[in-house]
C-alpha positions as CSV (number, residue, x, y, z in Angstrom):
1,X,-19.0,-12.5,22.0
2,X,-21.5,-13.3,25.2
3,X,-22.1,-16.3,26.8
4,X,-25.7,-16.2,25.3
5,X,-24.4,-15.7,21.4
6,X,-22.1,-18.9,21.9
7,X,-25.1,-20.9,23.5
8,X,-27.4,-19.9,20.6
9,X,-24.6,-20.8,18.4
10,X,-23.9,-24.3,19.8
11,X,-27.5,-24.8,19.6
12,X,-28.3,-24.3,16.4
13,X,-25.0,-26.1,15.1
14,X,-26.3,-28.9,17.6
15,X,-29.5,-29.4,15.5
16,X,-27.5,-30.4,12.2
17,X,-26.7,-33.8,11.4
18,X,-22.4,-35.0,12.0
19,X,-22.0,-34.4,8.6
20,X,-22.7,-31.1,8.5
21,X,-21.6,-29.7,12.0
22,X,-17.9,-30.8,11.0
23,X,-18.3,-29.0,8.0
24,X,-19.9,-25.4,9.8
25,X,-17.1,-26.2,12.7
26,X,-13.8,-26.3,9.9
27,X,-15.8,-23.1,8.6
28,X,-15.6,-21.4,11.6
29,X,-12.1,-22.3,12.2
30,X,-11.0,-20.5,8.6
31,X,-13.3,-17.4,9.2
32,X,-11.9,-17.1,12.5
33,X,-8.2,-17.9,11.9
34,X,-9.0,-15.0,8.4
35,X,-10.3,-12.7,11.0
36,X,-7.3,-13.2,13.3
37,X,-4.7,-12.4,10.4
38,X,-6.9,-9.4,9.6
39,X,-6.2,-8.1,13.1
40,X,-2.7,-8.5,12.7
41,X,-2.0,-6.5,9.6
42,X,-3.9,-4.1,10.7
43,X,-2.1,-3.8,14.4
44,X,1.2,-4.1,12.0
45,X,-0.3,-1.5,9.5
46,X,-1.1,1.1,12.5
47,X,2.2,0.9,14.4
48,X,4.0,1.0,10.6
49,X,1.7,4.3,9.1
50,X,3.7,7.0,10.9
51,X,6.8,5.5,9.0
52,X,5.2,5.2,5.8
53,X,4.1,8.8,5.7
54,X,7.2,10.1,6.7
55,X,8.5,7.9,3.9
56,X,6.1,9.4,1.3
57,X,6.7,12.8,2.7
58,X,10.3,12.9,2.0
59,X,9.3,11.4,-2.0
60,X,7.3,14.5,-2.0
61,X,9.8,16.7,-1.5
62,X,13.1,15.2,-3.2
63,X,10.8,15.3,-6.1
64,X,9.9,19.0,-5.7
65,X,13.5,19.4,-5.0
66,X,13.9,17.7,-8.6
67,X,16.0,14.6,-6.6
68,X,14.0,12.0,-7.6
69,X,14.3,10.4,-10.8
70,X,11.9,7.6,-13.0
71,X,12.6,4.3,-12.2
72,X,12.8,2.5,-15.2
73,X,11.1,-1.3,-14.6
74,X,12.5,-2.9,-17.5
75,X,15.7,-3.0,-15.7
76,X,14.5,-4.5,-12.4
């Protein structure tokens, strides 16, 4: 974000009462610390994805292959 965007930012945050800049401020803090997990899962999701569809590839073909059989839930 630029130096200007935070400035405008603080400013209008500046121009509500205690109250309600402690409440905008805790907001922040979630959206951000939400935003941050976001950014994880998806750096985890993008070095996992080769993996996974390697994984989903080899389903494929023990199925074709008739390998595979149905997994019956009731016994999990």
């Amino acid at each position: 974000m630029s130096s200007a965007a935070i400035k405008d930012l603080v400013e209008i945050v500046e121009a509500l009462p205690s109250e309600v800049q402690a409440q905008v401020v805790e907001h922040l803090r979630e959206y951000i610390a939400d935003l941050q997990d976001e950014q994880q899962w998806d750096a985890s999701f993008s070095r996992t994805q080769s993996s996974l569809v390697a994984a989903v590839r080899r389903a494929k073909q023990e199925r074709a292959e008739g390998k595979a059989t149905v997994m019956d839930y009731e016994q999990l």
